[in-house]
N, C-alpha and C positions, 0 to 999 in steps of 0.2 A: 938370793932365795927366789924362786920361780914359784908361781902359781901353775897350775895343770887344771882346767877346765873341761870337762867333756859332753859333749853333749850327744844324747842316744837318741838321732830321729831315723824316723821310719821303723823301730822297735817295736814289735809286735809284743801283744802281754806273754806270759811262760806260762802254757799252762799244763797241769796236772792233775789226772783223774784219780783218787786213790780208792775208791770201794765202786763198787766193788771188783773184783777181781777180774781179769780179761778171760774171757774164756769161759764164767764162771753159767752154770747152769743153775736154773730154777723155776720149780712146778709154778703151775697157773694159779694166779690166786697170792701167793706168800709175797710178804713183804718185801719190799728190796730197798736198801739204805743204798743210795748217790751219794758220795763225797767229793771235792777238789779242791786246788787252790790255785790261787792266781796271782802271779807277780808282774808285777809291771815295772820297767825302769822308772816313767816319765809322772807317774801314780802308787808307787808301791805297791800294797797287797790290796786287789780288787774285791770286790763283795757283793751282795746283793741281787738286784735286779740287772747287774750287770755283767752277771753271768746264767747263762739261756744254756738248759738242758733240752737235746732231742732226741728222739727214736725215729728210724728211718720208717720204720710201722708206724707208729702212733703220734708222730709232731711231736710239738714241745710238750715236754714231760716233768719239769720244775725249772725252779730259779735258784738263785744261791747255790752259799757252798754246802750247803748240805741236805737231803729231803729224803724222805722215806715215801714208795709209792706201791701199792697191790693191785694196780688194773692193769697192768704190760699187756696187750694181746700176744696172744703165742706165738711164735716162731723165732727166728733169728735175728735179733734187734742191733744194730750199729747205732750204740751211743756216742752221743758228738757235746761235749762242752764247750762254747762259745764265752770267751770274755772280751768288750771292748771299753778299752782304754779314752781319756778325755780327749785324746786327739782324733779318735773312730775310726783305732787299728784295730783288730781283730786276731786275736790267736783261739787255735782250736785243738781238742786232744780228742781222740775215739776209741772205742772198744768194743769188743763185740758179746754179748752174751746170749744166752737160749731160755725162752720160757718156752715149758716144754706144753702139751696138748691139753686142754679142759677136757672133762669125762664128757661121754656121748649118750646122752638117756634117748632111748628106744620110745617113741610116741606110736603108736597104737589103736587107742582106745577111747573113744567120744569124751569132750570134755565137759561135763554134766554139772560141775561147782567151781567158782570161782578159782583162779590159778595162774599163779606168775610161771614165767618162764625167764630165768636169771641168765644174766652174761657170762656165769661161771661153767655156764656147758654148753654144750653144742645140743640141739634137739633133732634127732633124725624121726621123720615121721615116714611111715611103713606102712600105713595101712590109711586108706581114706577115714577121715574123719569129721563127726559135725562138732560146732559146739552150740553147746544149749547153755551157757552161762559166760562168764566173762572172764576173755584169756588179756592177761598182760603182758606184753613183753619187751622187757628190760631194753635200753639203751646198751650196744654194741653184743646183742644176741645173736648165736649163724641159727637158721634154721634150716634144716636139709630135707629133701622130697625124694625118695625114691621114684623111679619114671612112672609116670600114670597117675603119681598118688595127689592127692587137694584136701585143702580144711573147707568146710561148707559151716558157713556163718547165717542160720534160719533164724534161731530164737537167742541165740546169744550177741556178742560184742567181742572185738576184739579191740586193745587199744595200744597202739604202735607206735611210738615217738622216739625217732631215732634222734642225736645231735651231730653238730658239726665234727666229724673224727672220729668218728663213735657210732655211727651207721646201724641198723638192724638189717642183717643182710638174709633174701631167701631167696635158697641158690640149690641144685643138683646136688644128692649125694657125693656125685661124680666127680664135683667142682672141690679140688685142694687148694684152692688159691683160700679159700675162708675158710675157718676152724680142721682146716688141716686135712689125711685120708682118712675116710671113712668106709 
């Protein structure tokens, strides 16, 4: 009788993305459920903090095998699941999906009362405007300037706090690289 011993180095974990779907589209804003799994010879079934969700837009975007998240920025994201193993091999699997554009509200008109301005749309402002009361705006906000056009800040406040990933960006109608054409 013979024993059979094997040993699997330099094995990278197996991994596998299963939600959602490759290809799969979805509006700005709606939730999106991540799932995977992760096997490993040298470790079995990985878990945890030891598997890194990214978006080639947005960085890391959860952990674990499984997370539900509704801030994606729009466009064409290449998700990447990273799992490593106790020896600090690496396997990865990717997909691609589309969050399609945030609506574009039309700014105008002097802002005279307090007023947020959310990350869930894009703000094209059109027309010079003052503010005379206090504009917020959201963390990872586009705000768009048609050529010539400025906010002029006399009697009001504006307060602006973008984060690390997540920027408040204000840029040309012109510019598709942020909140897409307009």
């Amino acid at each position: 009788i013979g024993v059979l011993v094997l040993f699997f180095v330099g094995c990278k974990p197996i991994v596998r993305i299963t939600a959602p779907q490759r290809g799969a589209t979805f509006e700005f804003g709606e939730s999106i459920t991540f799932s995977g799994t992760v096997r490993d010879f040298m470790d079995g079934d990985l878990t945890g903090a030891s598997l890194v969700w990214e978006s080639n837009i947005n960085g890391q975007i959860g952990t674990g095998e499984t997370f539900t998240i509704s801030n994606l920025s729009s466009g064409v994201h290449t998700i990447t699941l990273s799992a490593t193993n106790s020896k600090n091999q690496t396997g990865t699997a990717t997909l691609t999906i589309t969050v399609g554009e945030p609506p574009i509200v039309m700014i105008s008109d002097d802002i005279d009362s307090n007023t947020t301005w959310e990350r869930e749309n894009i703000y094209l402002v059109t027309e010079r405007i003052d503010v005379n009361a206090v504009l917020t705006i959201e963390a990872g906000t586009v705000i768009k300037f048609e050529f010539g056009v400025y906010v002029d800040v006399e009697n009001g406040k504006i307060i602006a706090e973008g984060a690390s990933g997540n920027p408040i960006v204000f840029t040309s109608y012109q510019d598709d690289v942020y909140g897409g054409d307009t």
